[in-house]
C-alpha positions as CSV (number, residue, x, y, z in Angstrom):
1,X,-56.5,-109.7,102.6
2,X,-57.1,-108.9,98.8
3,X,-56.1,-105.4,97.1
4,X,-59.0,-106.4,94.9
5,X,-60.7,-104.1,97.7
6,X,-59.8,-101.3,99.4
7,X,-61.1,-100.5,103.1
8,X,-60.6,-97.8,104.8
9,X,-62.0,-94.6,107.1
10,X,-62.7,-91.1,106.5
11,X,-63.8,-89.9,109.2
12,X,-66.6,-91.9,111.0
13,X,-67.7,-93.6,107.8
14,X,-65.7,-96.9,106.9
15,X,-65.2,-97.3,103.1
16,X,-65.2,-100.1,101.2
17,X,-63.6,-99.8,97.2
18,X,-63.9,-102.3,94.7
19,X,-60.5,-102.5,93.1
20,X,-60.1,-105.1,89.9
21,X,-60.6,-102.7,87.4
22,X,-59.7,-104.8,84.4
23,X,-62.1,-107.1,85.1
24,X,-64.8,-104.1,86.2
25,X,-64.7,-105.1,89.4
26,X,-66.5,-108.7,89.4
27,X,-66.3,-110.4,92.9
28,X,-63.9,-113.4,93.7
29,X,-64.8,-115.5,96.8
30,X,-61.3,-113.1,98.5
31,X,-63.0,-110.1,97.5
32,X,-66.3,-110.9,99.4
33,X,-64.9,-112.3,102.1
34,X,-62.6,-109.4,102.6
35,X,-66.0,-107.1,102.4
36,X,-67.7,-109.2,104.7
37,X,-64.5,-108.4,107.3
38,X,-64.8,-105.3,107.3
39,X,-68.7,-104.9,107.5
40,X,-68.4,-107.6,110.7
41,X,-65.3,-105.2,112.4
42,X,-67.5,-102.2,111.5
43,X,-71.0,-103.4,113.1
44,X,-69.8,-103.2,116.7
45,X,-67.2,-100.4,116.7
46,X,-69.2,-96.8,117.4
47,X,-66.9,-94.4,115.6
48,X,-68.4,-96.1,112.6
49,X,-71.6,-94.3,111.2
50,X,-72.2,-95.7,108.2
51,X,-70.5,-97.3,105.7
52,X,-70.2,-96.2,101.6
53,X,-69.6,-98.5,98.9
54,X,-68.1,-97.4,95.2
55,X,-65.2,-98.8,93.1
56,X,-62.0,-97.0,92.8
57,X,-61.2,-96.6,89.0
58,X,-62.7,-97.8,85.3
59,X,-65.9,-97.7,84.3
60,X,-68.2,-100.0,86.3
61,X,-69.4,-100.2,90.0
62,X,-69.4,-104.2,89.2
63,X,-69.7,-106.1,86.6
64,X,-70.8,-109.3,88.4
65,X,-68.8,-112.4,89.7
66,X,-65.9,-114.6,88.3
67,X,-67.8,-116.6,85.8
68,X,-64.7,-118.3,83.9
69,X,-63.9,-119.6,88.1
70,X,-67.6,-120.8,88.6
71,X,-67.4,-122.5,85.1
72,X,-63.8,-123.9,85.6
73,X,-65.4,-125.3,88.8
74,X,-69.1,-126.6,87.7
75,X,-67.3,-128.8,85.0
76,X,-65.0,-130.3,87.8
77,X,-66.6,-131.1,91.5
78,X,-68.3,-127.9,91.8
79,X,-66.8,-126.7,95.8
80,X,-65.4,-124.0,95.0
81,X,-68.6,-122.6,92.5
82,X,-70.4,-123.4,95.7
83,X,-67.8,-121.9,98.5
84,X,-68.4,-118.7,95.8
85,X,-71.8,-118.5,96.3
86,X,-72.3,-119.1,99.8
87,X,-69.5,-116.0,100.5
88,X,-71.3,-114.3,98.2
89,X,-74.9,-114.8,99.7
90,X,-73.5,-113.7,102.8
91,X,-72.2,-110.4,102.0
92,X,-75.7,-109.8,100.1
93,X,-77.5,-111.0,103.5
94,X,-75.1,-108.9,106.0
95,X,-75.9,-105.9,103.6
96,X,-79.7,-106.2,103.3
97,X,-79.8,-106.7,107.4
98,X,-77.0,-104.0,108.2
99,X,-77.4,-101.6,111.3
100,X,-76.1,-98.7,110.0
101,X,-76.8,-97.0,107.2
102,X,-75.7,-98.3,103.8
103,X,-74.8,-96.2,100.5
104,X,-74.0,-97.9,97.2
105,X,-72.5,-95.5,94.4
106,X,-73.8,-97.3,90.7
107,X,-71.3,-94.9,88.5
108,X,-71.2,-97.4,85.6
109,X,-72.4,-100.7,84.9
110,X,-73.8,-102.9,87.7
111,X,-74.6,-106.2,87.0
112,X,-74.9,-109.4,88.4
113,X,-72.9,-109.6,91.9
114,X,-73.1,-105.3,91.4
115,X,-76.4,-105.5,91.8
116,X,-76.4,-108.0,94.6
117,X,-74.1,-105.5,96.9
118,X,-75.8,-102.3,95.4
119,X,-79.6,-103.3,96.1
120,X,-79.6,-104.0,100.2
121,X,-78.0,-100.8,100.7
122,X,-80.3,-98.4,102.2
123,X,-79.4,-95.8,99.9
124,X,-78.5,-96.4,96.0
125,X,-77.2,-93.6,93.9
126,X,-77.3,-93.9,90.3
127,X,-75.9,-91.3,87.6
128,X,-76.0,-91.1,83.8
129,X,-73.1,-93.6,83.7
130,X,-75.3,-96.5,85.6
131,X,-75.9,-99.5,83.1
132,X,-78.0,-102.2,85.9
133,X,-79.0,-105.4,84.5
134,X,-79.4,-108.8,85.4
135,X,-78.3,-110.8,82.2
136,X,-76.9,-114.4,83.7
137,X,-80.0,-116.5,81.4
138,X,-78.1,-115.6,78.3
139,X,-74.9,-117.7,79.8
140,X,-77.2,-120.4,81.7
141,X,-77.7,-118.6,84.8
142,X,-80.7,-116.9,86.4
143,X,-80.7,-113.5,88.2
144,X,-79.2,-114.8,91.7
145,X,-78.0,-112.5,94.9
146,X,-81.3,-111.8,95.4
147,X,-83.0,-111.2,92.3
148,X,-85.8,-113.4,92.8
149,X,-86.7,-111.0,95.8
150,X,-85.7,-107.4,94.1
151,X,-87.3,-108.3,90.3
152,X,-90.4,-109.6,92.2
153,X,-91.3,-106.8,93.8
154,X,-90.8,-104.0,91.1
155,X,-93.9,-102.7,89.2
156,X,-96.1,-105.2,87.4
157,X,-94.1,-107.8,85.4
158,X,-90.8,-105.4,84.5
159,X,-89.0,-108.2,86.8
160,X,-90.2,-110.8,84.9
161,X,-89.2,-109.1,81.9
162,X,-85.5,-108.4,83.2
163,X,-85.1,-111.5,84.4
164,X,-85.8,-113.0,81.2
165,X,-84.7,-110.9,78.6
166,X,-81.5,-109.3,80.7
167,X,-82.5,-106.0,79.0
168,X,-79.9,-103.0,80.2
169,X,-81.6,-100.0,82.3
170,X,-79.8,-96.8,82.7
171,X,-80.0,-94.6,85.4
172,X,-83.2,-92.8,84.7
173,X,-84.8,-96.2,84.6
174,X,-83.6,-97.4,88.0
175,X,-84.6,-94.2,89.7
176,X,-88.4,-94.4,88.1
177,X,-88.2,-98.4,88.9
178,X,-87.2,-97.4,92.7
179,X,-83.7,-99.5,92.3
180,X,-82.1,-96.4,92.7
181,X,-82.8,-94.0,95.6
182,X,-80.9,-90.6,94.0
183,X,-80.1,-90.3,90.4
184,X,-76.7,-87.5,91.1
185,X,-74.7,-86.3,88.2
186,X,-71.0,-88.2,88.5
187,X,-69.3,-84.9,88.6
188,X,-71.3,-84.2,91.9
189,X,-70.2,-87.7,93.3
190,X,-67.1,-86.3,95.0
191,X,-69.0,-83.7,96.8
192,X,-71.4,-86.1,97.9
193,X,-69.2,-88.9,99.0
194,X,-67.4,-85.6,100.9
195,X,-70.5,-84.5,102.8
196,X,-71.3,-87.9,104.0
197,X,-68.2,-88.1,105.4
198,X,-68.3,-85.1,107.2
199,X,-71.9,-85.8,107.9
200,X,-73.2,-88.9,108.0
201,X,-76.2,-88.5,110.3
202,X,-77.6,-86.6,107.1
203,X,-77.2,-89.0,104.1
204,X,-81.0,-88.6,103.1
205,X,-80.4,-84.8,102.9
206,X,-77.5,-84.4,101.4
207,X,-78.2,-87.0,98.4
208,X,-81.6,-85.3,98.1
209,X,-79.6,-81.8,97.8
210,X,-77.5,-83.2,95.1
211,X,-80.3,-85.0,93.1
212,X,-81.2,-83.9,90.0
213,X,-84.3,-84.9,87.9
214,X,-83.1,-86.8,85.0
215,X,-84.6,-87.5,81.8
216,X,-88.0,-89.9,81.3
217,X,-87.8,-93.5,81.9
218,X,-87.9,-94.8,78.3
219,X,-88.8,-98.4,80.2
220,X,-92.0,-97.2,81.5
221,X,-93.3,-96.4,78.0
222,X,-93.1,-100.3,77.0
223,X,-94.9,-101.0,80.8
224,X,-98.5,-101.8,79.1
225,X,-96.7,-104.2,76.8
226,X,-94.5,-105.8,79.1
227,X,-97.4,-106.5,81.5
228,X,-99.6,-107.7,79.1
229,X,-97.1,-109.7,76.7
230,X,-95.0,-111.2,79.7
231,X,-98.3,-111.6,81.9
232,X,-97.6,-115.4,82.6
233,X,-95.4,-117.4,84.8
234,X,-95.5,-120.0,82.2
235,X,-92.5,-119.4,79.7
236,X,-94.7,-121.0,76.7
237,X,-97.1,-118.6,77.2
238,X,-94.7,-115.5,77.3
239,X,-93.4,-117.5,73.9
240,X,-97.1,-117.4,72.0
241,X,-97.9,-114.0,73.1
242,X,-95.4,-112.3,71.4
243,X,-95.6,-114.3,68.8
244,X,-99.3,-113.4,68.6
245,X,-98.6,-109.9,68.7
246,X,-96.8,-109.5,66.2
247,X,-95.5,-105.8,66.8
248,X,-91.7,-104.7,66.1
249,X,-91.2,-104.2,69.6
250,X,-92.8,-107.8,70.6
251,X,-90.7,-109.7,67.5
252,X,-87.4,-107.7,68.8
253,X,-88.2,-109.5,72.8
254,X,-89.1,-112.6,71.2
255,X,-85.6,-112.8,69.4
256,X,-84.5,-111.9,72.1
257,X,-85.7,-114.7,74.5
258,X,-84.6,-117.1,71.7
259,X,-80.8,-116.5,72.6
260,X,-81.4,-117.5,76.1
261,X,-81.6,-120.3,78.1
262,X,-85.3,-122.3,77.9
263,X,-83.6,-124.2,81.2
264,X,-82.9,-120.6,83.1
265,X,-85.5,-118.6,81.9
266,X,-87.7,-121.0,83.4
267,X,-86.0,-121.3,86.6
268,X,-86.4,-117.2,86.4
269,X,-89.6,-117.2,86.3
270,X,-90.2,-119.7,89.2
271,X,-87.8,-117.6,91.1
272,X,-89.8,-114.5,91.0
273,X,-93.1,-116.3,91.5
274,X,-92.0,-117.3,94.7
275,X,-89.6,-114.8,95.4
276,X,-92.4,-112.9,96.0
277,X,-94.1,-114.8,98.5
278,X,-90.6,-115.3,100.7
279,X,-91.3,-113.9,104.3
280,X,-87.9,-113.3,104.5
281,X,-84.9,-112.6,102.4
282,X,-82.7,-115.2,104.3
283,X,-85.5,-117.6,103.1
284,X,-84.9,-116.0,99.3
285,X,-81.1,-116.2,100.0
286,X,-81.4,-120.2,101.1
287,X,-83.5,-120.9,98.4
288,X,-81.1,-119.3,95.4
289,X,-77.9,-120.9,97.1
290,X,-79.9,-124.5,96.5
291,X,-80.6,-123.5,92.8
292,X,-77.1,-122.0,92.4
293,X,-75.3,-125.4,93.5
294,X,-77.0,-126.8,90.9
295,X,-76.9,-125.1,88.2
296,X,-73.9,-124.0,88.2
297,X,-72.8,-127.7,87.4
298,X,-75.6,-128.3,84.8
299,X,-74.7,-128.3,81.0
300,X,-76.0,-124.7,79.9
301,X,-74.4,-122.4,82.4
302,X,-71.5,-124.6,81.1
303,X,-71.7,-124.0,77.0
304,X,-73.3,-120.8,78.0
305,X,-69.7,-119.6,79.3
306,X,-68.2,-121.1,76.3
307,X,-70.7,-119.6,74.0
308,X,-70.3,-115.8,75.5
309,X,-66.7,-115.6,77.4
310,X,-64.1,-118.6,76.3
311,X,-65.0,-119.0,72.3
312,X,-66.6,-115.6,72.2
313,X,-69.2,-117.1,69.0
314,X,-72.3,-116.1,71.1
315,X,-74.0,-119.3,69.9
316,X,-74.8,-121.4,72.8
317,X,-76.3,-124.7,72.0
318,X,-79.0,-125.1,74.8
319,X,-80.1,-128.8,75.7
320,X,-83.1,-128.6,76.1
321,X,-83.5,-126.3,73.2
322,X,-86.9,-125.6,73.4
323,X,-89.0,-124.2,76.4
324,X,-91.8,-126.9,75.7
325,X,-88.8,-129.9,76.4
326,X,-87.9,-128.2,79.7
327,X,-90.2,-130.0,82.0
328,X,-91.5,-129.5,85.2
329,X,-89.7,-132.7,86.7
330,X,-86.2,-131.1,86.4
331,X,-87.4,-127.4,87.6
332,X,-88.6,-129.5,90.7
333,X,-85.2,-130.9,90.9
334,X,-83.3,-127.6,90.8
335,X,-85.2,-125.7,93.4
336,X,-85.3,-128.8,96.1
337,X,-84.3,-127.7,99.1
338,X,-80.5,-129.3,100.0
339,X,-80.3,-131.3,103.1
340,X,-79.5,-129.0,106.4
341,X,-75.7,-130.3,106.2
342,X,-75.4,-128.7,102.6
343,X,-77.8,-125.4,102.9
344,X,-76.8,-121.8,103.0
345,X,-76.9,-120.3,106.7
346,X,-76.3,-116.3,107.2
347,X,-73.5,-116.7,109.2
C-alpha cells in the first residue's frame, strides 16, 4: 500500500483520497494500483453504496501522472513507462464500467491522469477552483486515459481544439461542455460530500440541491470560430486556416499550436477521429495503450520533458519540426495495433 492514497469508509460509501500534495496529486503506478484495490474489494461487498473520489489537501484534484518516471523510462527500455500505463488504463476502464455509482470532486486543477479518473465517474462536480485541461502535446504527448473518447464526443470540434492547443477550462466551461455534472461552490463541498454519505441512494438530488448556476461559458463564445478554423482532421489545414484568418484570436491559437508537438498534435487529431467511431471504450483504451508504448519512447515526449519539467527553457526542439514533415507512414506506425502478447487487456 501507498499513503499517496487514502481509503477509507464513512458510512456505506468507500472513499478514495488522493494524497501527494506536493506534487498535486499526479498518479504513480502504486497509487493506481492501490485505487484499483480498493475499487475491486468494494464491487462485491454490499455495505458499499457508492464510492467518492477527491484529494485530501493543496490545490489540485490531479495534476496528471509522473512524467519525469515515464521520461526516465522512455529513454531507457521503456517497462516501466508501459507497466504505468497499463495500471493506469485499468483504473480509467474499472471506473468508466463501475457498478455503483461514481462521484469525482474537480476542486482545483485536473489534468492529465485527473481527468482520466474524473471523467468515467457518473457524477463530476466542478467548483470555481476547477482548472481541466488536457495539455500532454506541448511535452510530446497526446491527450491519453481516454481522451480520444471524451474530446470526441464534446460539441463540434472544442475536442479537437483541446486536444491540440491544451487550452485551460474552468469550471463554468466544463459544466456548459457537459464534463462536469454539478458546478457546487467549494465551501458547500463538505456538506455535500456529508449528505452522500448519509445518503447515498440520493447523489443526483443532493448535488442538484447544492448546485449553483455559475457564470457564462466564455468557451462557447469562440465555438463558431473553433468549428470553423479547427474544421479539419488534417493538421496543415488547421495550420492555413488561421493563418488565413488572420484575426487576434486566430494568430493567438496559431502561436499557440507552434509550441507544440507537429508529431502529437497529429496523433491527437487521429485519436479523436477515431475515438469517435470506437464501439467501446475498452477498444479506445487498447488502442491509446498501443500509441502510449510508443510514444512515450519517441524523441519529442523525450526533449518535450526536458524542454518544460527538467531545464524548465520551454523551448523544445521538435524533430520533425514542421507538421508538413510528419508523414503519414510514421502516424501508421504509432497507432498499429501491438501483437495480443503486448496489448492492454481490462483485467
Amino acid at each position: 500500500m501507498t499513503s499517496d492514497v487514502l481509503t477509507s469508509f464513512e458510512g456505506p460509501v468507500g472513499r478514495i483520497r488522493l494524497n501527494r500534495p506536493k506534487a498535486l496529486h499526479a498518479l504513480t503506478t502504486d497509487m493506481c494500483t492501490a485505487m484499483l484495490d480498493a475499487l475491486d474489494a468494494w464491487r462485491a461487498d454490499p455495505a458499499i453504496e457508492a464510492v467518492l473520489l477527491d484529494h485530501a489537501e493543496g490545490r489540485g484534484f490531479c495534476a496528471g501522472g509522473d512524467i519525469r518516471m515515464l521520461a526516465e523510462s522512455g529513454a531507457a527500455d521503456g517497462v516501466a513507462a508501459r507497466a504505468f500505463f497499463h495500471t493506469e488504463y485499468r483504473l480509467n476502464h474499472r471506473l468508466f464500467t463501475y457498478a455503483k455509482p461514481t462521484v469525482a470532486f474537480m476542486d482545483g486543477i485536473t489534468m492529465g491522469g485527473g481527468v482520466g479518473i474524473a471523467c468515467p465517474c457518473d457524477f463530476r462536480v466542478a467548483t470555481e477552483n476547477t482548472k481541466f485541461a488536457m495539455p500532454e502535446t506541448g511535452i510530446g504527448l497526446f491527450p491519453d486515459v481516454g481522451g480520444g473518447w471524451y474530446l470526441s464526443r464534446l460539441p463540434g470540434r472544442i475536442g479537437q481544439y483541446l486536444a491540440l492547443t491544451g487550452h485551460r477550462l474552468d469550471g463554468a466551461e466544463c459544466r456548459a461542455l457537459g464534463l462536469a455534472t454539478h458546478y457546487v461552490p467549494s465551501a458547500a463541498l463538505d456538506d455535500a460530500k456529508a449528505r452522500i454519505a448519509a445518503d447515498p441512494q440520493a447523489i443526483a438530488a443532493t448535488l442538484d440541491a447544492l448546485s449553483e448556476t455559475p457564470q457564462d461559458a466564455k468557451i462557447l463564445a469562440q465555438r463558431e470560430a473553433i468549428d470553423r478554423l479547427f474544421a479539419s482532421d488534417a493538421l496543415e489545414d488547421i495550420y492555413a486556416a488561421l493563418e488565413a484568418d488572420g484575426g487576434e484570436w486566430a494568430t493567438q491559437q496559431l502561436a499557440t499550436l507552434r509550441t507544440k508537438s507537429p508529431q502529437t498534435m497529429k496523433v491527437s487529431l487521429r485519436l479523436l477521429h477515431e475515438g469517435k467511431m470506437m464501439a467501446t471504450f475498452e477498444d479506445e483504451m487498447r488502442q491509446e495503450y498501443a500509441i502510449g508504448s510508443r510514444v512515450v519512447q519517441r524523441r519529442d515526449f523525450l526533449e518535450g520533458v526536458r524542454a518544460v519539467i527538467v531545464d524548465k527553457d520551454n523551448a523544445p526542439r521538435w524533430d520533425p519540426a514542421t507538421p508538413e514533415d510528419v508523414t503519414d507512414h510514421v502516424i501508421d506506425q504509432i497507432f498499429a495495433p501491438l501483437s495480443p502478447a503486448d496489448e492492454w487487456t481490462p483485467a
